[in-house]
C-alpha positions in Angstrom: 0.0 0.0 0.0 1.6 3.7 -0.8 0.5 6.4 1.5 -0.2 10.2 0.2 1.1 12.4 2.9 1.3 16.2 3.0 4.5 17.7 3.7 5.1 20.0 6.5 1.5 19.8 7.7 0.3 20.9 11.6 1.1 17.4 12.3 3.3 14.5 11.5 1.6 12.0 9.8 1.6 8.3 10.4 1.9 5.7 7.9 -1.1 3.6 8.9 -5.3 3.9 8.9 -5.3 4.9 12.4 -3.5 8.7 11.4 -5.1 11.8 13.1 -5.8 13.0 10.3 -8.6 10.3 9.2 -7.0 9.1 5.9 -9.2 7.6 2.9 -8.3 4.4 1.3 -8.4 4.9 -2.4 -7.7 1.9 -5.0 -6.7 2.6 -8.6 -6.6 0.4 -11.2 -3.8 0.6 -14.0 -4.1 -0.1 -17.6 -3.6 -3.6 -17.4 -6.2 -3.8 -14.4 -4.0 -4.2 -11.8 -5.3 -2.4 -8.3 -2.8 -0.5 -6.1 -4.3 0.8 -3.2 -3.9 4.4 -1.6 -3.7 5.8 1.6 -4.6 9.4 1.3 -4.1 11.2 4.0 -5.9 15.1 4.7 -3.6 18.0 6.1 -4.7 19.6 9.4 -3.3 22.7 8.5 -6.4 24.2 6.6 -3.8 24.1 2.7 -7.1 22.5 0.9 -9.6 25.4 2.2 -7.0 27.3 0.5 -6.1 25.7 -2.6 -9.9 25.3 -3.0 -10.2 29.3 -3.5 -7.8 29.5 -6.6 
């Protein structure tokens, strides 16, 4: 599994499901159908409020 981690957030991040930031498993498939899953985890430091604006 590859975890999505922000860098330089509020927080440091753990590498598991049980992050304080409440991270959303994602899969994606590639061409050939294969799944990868993704850990995505959310910044606590308010960056997609932000980004959201532009």
């Amino acid at each position: 599994m590859l975890h999505v981690v922000p860098l330089g957030d509020a927080v440091e991040h753990e590498a598991d499901d049980d992050c304080v930031c409440g991270p959303t498993l994602k899969p994606v498939a590639g061409a050939d159908g294969f799944v990868v899953w993704i850990m995505i985890h959310h910044s606590l430091d308010g960056r997609e409020t932000s980004e959201d604006d532009h």
